[in-house]
VOTOR-266052 format. One record per residue: residue number from 1; residue in three letters; x, y, z of N, C-alpha, C, O in turn. Coordinates in steps of 0.1 Angstrom, whole numbers, plus 2048, in hexadecimal, padded with zeros to 3 digits. Layout:
<pts>
n	res	n_px	n_py	n_pz	ca_px	ca_py	ca_pz	c_px	c_py	c_pz	o_px	o_py	o_pz
NUM	ALA	X	Y	Z	X	Y	Z	X	Y	Z	X	Y	Z
...
</pts>
This chain:
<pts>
n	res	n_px	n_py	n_pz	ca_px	ca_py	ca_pz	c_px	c_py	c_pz	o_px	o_py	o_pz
1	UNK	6CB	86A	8B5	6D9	865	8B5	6DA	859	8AB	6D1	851	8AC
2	UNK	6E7	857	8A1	6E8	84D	89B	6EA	841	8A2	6F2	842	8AC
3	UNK	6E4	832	8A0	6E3	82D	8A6	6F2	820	8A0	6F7	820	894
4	UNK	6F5	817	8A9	6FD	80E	8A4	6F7	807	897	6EB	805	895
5	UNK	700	803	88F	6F7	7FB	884	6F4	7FF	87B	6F5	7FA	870
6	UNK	6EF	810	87E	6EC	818	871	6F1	817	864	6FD	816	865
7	UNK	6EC	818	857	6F4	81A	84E	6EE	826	841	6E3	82A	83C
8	UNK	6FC	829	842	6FB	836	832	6FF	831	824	70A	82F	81F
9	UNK	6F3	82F	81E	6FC	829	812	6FE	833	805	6F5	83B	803
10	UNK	709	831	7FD	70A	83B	7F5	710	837	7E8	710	82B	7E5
11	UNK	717	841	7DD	719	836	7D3	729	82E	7D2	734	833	7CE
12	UNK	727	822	7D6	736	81B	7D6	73B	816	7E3	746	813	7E5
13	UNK	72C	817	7F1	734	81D	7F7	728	81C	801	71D	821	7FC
14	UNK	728	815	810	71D	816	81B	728	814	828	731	80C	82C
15	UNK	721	822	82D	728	827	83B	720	81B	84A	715	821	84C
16	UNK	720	813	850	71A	80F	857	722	814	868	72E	811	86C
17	UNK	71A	81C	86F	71E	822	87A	720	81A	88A	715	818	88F
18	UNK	726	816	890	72A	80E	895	72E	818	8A6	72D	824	8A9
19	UNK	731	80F	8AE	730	81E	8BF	743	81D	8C2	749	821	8CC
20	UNK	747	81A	8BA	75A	81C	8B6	75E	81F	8A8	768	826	8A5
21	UNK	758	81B	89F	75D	81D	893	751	821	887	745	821	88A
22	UNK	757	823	87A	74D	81F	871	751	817	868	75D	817	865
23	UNK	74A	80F	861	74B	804	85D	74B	807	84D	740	807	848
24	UNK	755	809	844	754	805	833	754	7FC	82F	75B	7F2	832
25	UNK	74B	7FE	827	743	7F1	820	748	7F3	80F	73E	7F9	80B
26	UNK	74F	7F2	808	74E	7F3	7F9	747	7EB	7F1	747	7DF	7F0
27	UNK	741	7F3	7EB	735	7E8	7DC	742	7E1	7D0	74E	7E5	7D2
28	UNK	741	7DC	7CB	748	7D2	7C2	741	7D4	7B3	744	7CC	7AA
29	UNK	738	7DF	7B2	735	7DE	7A9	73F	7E6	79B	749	7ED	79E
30	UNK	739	7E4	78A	742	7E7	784	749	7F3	782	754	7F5	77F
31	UNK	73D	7FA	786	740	80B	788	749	814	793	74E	81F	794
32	UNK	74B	802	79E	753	808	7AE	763	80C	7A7	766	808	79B
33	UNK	76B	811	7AD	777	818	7AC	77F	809	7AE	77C	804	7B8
34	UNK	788	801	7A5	78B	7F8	7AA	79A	7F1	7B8	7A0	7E7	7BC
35	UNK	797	802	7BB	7A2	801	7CA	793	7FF	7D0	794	7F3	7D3
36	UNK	789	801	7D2	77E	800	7DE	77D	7F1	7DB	777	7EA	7E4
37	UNK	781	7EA	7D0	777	7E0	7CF	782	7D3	7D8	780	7C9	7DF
38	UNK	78F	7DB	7D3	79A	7D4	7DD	79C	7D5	7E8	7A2	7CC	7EE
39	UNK	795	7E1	7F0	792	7E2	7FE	788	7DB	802	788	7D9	80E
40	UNK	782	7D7	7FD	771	7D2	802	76E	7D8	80C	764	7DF	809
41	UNK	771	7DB	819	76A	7E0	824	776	7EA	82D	780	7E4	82E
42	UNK	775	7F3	831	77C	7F8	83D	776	7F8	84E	769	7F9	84E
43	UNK	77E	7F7	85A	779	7FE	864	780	807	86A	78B	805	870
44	UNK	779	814	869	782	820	86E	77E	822	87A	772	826	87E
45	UNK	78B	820	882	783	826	891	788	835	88C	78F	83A	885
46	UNK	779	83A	89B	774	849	896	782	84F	89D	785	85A	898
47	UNK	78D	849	8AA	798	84E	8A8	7A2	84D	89E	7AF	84F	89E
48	UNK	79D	84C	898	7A6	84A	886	7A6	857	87F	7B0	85D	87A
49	UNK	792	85F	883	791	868	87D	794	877	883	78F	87C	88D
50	UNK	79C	87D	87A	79B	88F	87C	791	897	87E	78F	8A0	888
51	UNK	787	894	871	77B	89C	86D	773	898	868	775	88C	864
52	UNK	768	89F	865	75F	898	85E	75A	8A2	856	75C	8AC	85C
53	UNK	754	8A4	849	74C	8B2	840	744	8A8	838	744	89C	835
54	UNK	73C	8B5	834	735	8B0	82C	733	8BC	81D	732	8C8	81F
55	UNK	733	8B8	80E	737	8C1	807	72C	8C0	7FB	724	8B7	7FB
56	UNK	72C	8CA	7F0	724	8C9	7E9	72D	8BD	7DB	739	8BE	7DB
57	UNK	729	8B5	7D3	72D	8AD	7CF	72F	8AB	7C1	734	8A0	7C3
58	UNK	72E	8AC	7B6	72B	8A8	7A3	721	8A2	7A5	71D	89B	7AF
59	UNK	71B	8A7	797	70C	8A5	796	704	8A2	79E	702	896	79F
60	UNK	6FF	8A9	7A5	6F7	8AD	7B2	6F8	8A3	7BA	6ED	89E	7BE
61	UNK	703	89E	7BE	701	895	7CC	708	8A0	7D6	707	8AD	7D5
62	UNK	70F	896	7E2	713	89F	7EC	721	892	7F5	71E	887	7F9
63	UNK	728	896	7F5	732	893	7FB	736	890	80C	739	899	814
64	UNK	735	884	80F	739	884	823	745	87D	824	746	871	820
65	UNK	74E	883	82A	75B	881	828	761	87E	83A	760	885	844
66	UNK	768	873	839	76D	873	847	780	87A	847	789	873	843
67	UNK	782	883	84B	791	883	84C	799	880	84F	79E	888	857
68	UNK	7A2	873	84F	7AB	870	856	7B5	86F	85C	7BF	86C	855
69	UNK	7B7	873	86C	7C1	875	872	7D1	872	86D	7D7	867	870
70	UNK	7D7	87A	867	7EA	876	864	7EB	86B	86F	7E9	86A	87B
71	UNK	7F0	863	866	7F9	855	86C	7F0	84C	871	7F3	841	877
72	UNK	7E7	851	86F	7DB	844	873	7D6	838	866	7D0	82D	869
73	UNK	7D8	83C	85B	7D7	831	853	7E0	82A	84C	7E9	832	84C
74	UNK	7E5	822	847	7F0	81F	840	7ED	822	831	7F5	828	82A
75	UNK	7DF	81D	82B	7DD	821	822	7DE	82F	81B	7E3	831	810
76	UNK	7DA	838	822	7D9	848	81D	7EC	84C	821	7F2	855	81B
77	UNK	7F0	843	82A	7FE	84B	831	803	846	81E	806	84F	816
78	UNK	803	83A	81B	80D	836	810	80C	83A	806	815	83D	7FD
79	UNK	7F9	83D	804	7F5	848	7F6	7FA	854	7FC	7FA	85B	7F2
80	UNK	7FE	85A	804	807	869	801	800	872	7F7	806	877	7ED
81	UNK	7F1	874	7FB	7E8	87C	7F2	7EC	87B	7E3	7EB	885	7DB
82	UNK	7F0	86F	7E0	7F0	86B	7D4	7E3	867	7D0	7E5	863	7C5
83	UNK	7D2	865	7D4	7CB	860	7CE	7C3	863	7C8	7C1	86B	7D1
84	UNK	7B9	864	7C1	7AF	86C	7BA	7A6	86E	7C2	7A2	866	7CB
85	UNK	7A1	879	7BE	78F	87E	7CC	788	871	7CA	781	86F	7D4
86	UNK	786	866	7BE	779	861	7BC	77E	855	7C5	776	84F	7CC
87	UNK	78D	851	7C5	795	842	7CC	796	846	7DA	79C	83E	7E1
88	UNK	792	84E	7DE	792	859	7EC	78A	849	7EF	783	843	7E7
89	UNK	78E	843	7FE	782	83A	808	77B	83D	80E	771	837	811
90	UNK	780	84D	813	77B	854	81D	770	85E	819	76D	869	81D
91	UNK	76C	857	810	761	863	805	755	85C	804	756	850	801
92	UNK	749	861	806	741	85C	805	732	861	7FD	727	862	803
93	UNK	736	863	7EE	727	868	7E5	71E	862	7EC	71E	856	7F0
94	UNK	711	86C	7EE	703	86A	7EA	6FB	870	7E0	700	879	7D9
95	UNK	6EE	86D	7E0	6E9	878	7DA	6E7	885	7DC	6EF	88B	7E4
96	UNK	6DE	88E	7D6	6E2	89A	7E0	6D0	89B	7E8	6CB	8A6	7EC
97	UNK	6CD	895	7E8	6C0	891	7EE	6C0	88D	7FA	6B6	88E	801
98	UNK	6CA	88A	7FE	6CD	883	808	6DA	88C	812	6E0	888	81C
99	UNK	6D9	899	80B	6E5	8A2	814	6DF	8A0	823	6E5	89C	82C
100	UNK	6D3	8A3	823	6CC	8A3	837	6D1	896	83E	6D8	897	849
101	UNK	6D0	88F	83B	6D6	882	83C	6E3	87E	83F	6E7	875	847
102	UNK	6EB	88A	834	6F6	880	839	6FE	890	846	707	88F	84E
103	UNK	6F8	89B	841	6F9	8A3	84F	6F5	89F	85D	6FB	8A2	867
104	UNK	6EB	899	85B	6EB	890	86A	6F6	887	870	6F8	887	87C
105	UNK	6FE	87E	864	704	872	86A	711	87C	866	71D	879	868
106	UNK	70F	882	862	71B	88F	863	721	898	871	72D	89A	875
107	UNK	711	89C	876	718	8A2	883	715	897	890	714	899	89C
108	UNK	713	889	888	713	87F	898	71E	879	896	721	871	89E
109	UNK	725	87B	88F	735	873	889	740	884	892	749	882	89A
110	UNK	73D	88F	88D	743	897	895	741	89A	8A4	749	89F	8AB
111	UNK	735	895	8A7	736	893	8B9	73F	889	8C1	743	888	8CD
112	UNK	740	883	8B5	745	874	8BF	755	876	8C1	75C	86F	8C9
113	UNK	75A	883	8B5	76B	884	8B6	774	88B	8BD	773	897	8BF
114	UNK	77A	886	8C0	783	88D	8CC	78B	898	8C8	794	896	8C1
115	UNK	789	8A5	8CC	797	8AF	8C3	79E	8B5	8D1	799	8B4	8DD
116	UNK	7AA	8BA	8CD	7B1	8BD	8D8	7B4	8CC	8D2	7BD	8D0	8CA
117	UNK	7A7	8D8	8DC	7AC	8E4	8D0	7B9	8EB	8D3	7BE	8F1	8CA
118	UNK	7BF	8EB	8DE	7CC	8EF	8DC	7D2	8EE	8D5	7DC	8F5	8D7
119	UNK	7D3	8E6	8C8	7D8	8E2	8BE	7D8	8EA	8AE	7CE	8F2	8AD
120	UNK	7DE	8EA	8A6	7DC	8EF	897	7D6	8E9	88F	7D0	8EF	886
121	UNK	7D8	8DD	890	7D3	8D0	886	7D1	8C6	88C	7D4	8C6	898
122	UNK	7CB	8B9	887	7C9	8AF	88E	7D4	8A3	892	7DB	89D	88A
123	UNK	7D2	8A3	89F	7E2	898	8A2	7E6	88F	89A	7DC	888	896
124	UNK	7F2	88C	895	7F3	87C	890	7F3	876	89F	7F5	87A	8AA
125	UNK	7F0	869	897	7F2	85B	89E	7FC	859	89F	804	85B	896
126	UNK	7FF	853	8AE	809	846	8AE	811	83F	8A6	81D	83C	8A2
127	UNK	801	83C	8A3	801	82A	89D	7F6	827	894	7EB	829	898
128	UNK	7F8	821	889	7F1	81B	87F	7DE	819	889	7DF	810	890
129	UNK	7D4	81F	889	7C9	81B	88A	7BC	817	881	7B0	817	884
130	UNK	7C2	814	879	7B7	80D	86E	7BF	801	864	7C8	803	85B
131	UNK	7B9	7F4	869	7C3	7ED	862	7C6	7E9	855	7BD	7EA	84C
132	UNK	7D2	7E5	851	7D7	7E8	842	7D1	7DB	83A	7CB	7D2	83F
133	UNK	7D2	7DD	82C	7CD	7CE	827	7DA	7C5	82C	7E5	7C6	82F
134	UNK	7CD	7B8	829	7D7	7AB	831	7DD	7A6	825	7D8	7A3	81A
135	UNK	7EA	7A5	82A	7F6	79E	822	7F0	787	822	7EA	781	82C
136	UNK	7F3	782	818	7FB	785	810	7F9	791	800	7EE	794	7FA
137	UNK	802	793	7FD	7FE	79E	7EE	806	79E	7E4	812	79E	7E6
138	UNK	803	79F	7DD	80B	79B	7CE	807	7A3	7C4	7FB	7A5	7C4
139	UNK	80F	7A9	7B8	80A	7B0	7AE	81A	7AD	7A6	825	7A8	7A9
140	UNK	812	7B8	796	821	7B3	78D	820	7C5	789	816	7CB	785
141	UNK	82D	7CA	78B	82F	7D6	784	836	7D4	77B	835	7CB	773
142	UNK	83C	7DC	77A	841	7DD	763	853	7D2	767	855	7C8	760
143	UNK	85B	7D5	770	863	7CD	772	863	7C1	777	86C	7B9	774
144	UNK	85C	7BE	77F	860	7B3	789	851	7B1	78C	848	7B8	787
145	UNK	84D	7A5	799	844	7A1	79F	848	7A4	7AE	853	7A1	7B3
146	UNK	83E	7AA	7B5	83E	7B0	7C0	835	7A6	7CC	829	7A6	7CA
147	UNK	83B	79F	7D8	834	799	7DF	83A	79B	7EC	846	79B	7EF
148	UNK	82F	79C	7F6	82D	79F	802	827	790	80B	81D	78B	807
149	UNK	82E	789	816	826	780	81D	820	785	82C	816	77F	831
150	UNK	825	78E	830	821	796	83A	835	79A	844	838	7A0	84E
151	UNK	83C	791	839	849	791	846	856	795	83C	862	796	841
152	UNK	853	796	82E	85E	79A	826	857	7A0	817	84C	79D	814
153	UNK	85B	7A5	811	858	7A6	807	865	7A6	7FC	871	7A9	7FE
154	UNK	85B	79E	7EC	860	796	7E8	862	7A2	7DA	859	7A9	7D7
155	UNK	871	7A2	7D0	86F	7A8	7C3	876	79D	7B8	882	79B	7BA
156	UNK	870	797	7AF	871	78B	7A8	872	792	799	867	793	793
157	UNK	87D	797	793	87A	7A0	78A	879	798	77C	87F	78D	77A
158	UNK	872	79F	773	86F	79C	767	87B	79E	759	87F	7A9	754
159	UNK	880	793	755	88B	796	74B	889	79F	73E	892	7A4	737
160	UNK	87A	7A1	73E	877	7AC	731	875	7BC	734	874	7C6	72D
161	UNK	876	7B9	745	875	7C7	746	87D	7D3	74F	87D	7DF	750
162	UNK	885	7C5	757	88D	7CB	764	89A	7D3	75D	89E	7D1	752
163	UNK	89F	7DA	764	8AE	7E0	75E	8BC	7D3	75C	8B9	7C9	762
164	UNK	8C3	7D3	759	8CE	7CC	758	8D3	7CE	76C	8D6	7C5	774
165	UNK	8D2	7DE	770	8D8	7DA	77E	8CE	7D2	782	8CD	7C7	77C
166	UNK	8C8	7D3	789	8BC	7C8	791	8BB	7BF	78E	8B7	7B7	797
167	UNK	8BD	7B9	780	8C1	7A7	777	8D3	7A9	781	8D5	79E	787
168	UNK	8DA	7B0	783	8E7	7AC	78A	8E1	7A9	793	8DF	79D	795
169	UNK	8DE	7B3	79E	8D7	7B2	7AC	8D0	7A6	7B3	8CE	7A3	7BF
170	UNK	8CB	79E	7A5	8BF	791	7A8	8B5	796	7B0	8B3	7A2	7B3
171	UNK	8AD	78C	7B2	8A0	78D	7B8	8A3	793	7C2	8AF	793	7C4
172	UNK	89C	79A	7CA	89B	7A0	7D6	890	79D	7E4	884	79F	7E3
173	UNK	897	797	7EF	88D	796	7F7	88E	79F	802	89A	79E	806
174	UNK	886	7AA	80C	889	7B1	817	880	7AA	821	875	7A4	81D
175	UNK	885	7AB	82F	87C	7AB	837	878	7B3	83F	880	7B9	846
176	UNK	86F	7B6	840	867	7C8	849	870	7C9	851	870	7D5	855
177	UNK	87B	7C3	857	880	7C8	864	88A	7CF	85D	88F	7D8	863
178	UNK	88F	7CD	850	89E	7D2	84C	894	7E5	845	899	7F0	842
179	UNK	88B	7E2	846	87E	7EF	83F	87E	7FD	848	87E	7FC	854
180	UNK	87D	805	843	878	80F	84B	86F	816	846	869	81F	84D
181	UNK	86C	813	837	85A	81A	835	85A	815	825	861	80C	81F
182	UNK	853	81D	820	84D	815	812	849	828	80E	844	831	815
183	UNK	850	826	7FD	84F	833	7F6	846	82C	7E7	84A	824	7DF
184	UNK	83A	834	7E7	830	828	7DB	82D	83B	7D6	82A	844	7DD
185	UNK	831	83B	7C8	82B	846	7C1	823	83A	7B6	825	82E	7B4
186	UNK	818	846	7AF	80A	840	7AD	80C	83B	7A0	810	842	797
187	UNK	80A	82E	79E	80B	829	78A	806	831	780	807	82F	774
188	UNK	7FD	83F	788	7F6	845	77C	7FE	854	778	7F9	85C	771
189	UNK	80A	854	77F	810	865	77A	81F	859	778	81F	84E	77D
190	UNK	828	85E	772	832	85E	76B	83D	85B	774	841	864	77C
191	UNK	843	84E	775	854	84B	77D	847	843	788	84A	842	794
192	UNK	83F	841	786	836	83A	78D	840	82D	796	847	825	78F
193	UNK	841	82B	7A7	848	820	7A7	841	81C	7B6	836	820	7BB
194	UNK	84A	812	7BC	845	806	7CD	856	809	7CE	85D	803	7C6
195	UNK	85E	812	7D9	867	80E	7DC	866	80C	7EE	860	812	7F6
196	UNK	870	7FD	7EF	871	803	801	87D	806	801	885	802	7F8
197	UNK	87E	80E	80C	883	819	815	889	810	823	884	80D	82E
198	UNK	897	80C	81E	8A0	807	828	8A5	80A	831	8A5	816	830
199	UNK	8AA	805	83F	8A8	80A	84E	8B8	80C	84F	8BD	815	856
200	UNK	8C1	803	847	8CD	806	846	8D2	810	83C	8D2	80E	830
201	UNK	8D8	81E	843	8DE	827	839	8E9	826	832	8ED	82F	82B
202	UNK	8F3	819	835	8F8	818	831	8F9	818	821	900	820	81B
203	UNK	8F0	809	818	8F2	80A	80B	8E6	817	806	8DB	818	80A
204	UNK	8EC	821	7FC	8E9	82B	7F6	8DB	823	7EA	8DE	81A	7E1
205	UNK	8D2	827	7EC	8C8	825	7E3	8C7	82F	7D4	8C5	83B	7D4
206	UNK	8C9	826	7C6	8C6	831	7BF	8BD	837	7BC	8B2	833	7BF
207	UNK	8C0	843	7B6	8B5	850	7B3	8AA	847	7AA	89F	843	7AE
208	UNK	8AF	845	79F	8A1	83E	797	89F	831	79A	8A8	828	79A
209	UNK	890	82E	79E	88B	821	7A2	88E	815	798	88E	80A	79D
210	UNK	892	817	787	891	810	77F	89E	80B	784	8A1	802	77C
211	UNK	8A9	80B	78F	8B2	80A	78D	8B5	806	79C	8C1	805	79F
212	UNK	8AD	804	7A5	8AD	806	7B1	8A6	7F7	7B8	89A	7F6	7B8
213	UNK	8AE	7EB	7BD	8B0	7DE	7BD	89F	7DD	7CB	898	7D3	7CD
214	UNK	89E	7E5	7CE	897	7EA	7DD	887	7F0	7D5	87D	7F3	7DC
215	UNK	887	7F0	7C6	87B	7F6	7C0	877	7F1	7B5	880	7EF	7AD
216	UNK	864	7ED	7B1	861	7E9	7A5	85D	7F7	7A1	85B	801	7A9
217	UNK	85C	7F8	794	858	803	78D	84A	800	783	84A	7F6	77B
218	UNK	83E	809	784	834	804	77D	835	80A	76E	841	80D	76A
219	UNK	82D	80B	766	828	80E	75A	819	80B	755	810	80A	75E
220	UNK	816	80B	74B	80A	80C	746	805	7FD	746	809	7F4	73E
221	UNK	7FB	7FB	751	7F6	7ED	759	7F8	7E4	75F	7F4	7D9	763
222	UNK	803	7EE	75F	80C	7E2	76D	812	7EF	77C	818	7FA	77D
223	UNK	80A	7E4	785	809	7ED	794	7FF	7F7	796	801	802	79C
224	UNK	7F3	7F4	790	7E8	7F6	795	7E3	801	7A4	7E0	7FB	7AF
225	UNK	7E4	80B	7A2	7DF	80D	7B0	7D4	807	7B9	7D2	80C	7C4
226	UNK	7CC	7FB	7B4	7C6	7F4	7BD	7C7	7E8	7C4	7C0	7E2	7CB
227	UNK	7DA	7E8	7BB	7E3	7D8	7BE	7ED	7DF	7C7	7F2	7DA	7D1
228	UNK	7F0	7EA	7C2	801	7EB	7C8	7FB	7F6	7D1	7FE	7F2	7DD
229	UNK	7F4	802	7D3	7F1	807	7DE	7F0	800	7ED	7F6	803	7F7
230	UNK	7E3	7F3	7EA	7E3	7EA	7F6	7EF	7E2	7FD	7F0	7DB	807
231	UNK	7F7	7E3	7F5	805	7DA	7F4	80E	7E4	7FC	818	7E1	803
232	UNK	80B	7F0	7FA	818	7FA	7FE	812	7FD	80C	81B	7FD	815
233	UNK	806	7FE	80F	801	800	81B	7FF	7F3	825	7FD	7F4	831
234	UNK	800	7EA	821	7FF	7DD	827	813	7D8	82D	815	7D4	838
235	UNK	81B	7DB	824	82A	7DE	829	82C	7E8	834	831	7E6	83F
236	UNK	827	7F6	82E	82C	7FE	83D	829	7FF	847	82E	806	850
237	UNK	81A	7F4	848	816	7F1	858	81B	7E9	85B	81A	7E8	867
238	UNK	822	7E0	856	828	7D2	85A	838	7DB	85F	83E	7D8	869
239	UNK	83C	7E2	857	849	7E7	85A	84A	7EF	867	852	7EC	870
240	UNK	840	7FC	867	839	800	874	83A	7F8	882	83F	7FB	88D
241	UNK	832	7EA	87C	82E	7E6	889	83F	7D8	891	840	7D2	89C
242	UNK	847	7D9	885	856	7D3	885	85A	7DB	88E	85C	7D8	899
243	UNK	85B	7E7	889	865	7F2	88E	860	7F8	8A2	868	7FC	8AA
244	UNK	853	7F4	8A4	84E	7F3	8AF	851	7E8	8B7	853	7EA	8C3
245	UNK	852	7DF	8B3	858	7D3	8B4	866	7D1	8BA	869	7CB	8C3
246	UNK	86B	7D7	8B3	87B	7D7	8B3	87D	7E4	8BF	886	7E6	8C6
247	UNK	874	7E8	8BE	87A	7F3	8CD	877	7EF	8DA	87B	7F2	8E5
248	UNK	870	7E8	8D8	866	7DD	8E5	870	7D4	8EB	872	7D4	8F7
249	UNK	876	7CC	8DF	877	7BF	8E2	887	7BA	8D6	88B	7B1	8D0
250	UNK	889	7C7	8D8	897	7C6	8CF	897	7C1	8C1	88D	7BC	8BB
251	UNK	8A5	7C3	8BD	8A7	7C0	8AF	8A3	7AE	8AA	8A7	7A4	8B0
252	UNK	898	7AE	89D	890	7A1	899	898	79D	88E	899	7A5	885
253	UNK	89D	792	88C	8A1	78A	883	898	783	876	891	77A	878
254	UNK	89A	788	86C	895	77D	863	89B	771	85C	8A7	771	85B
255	UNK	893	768	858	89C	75A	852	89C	75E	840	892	764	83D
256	UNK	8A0	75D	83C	89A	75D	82A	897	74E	828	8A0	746	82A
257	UNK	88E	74B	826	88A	742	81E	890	739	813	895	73F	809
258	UNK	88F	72A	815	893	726	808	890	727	7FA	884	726	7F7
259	UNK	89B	729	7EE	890	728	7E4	88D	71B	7DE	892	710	7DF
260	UNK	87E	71F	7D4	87C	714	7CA	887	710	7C0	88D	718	7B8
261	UNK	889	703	7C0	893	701	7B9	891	703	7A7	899	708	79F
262	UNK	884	6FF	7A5	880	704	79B	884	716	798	88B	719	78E
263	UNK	881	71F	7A2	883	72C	79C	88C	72C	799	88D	72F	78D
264	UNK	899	729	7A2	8A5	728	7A3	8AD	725	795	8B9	727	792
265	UNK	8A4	71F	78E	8AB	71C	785	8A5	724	778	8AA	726	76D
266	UNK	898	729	77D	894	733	76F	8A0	73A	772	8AA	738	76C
267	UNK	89E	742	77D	8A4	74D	77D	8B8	74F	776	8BE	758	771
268	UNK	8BC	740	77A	8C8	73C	76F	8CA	73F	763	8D3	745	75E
269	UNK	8BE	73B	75C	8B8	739	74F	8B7	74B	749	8BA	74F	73D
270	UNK	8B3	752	751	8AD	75F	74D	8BD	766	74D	8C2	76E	745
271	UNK	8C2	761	756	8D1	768	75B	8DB	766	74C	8E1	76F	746
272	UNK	8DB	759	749	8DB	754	740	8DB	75B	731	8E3	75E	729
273	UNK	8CD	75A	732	8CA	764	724	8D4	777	721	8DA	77C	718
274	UNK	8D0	77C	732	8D7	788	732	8E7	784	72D	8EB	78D	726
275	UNK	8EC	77E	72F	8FC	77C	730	8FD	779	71F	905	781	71A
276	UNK	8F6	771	718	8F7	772	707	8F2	77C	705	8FA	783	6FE
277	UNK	8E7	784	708	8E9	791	705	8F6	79D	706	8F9	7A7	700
278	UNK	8FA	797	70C	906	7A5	710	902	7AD	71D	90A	7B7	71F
279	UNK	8F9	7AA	725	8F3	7B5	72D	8F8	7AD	73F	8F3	7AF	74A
280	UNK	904	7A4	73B	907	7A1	746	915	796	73F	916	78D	738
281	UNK	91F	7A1	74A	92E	798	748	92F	789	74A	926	782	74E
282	UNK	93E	787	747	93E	776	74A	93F	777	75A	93A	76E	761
283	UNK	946	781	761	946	783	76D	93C	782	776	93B	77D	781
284	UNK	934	78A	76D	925	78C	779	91B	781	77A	912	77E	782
285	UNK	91F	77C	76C	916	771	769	919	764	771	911	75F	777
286	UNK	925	760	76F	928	755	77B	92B	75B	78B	92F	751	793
287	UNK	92B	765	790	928	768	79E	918	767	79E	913	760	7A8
288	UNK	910	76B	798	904	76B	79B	8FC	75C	79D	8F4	759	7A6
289	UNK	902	755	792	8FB	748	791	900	73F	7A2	8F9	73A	7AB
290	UNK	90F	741	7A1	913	73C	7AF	908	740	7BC	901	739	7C4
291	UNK	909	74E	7B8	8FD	751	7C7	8EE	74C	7C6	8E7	74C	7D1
292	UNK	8E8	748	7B9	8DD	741	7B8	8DD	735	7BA	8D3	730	7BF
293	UNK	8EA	72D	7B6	8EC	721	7BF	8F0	71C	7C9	8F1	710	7CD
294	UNK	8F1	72A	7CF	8F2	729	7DE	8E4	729	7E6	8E4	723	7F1
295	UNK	8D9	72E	7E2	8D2	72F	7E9	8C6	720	7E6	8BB	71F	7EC
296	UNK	8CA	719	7E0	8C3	709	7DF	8C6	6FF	7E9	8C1	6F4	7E8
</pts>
């Protein structure tokens, strides 16, 4: 029997087996995938996991893969099989030397899991069981700067890159309670974006993110799937665990925060520039500045 403690190490990547979970470990080195290197470690409880296989691998290694149960991760729920086999967490190359090896902690990883065969597939969860990266988090996509403190998240947009609407809109702050989930398509395929997904149906969200006060939009090096992935999964547990919240113990209030008076005044300044441009009336331009000096 595998014993607590045990460890499988592999490339990028050491499984240490534990008597509730297993333990990911990520290497840091230059070759690691640089989402693993942003995870540093996971603990997956084994009710986290579906399945377990083991597969034949590229250039003769071999493949041990944990499956995880729908709705049990936040990470995998927000990548939406958006991620490449090699950014896979749940993947674990060895060599192929070591197939006996890792079929062992293969079928002691499949004893330990619960299945319910009445079933078609494996249950979702509840509830979030593997926890998300810890906020705070920050990254810059092609419009704006994107920040998370664990209780609101923040969109600070960029005057070289944001649309003229969202320069109307001003900065944007939400708090998880006003949330009802987080829509993150991947910076590496095309319309690449981080939108959240509002709990009130009232205001109509637009179709394109570039345009959309509620969404940063990436491009070529900006929003990183090793920045904005952890970011998008780190929100929908927080929103998740709001929304649980709020059924418990009723509807939660947030404060917004004062701003820096410094920003407050770039942000004039930038408003400013748009308005000699042409890309903002005399109208919009002095309602907006008013509302920025309201919030000082």
């Amino acid at each position: 029997m595998a014993r607590m403690g045990d460890v499988l190490a592999g490339f990028h990547a050491a499984w240490e087996f534990e008597s509730d979970s297993v333990l990911i470990r990520f290497e840091r080195g230059i070759r690691t995938p640089k989402l693993f290197q942003a995870l540093g470690e996971r603990r997956i409880p084994l009710e986290a996991i579906a399945a377990v296989t083991l597969s034949p691998g590229k250039r003769g290694t071999v493949v041990l893969r944990a499956e995880p149960r729908p709705g049990a991760d936040p990470l995998m729920e927000a990548a939406a099989g958006q991620l490449k086999e090699a950014c896979d967490p749940y993947r674990l190359v060895l060599p192929g030397e070591r197939e006996t090896l890792a079929e062992y902690y293969a079928d002691e990883l499949r004893s330990l899991l619960v299945h319910d065969d009445s079933l078609d597939g494996p249950e979702p969860a509840e509830r979030f069981l593997v926890a998300p990266p810890e906020a705070p988090l920050q990254f810059k996509a092609y419009d704006g700067k994107a920040s998370f403190d664990g209780k609101q998240v923040s969109f600070r947009w960029f005057w070289t890159g944001a649309s003229s609407a969202k320069w109307k809109s001003g900065d944007q702050s939400f708090a998880v309670s006003e949330l009802s989930g987080v829509e993150w398509r991947s910076p590496e395929v095309f319309e690449g974006h981080l939108r959240l997904l509002r709990s009130d149906p009232a205001p109509s969200q637009p179709a394109q993110a570039d345009q959309d006060p509620a969404a940063v939009v990436f491009g070529l090096g900006y929003g990183p799937v090793h920045e904005s992935l952890p970011f998008a999964a780190s929100v929908l547990a927080a929103v998740r665990a709001a929304g649980s919240a709020t059924k418990s113990d009723g509807p939660a209030h947030a404060t917004a925060p004062r701003r820096d008076p410094a920003d407050i005044a770039d942000r004039i300044r930038h408003l400013g520039e748009l308005h000699q441009a042409g890309l903002v009336t005399d109208e919009e331009f002095t309602s907006k500045k008013a509302e920025l000096l309201a919030e000082l």
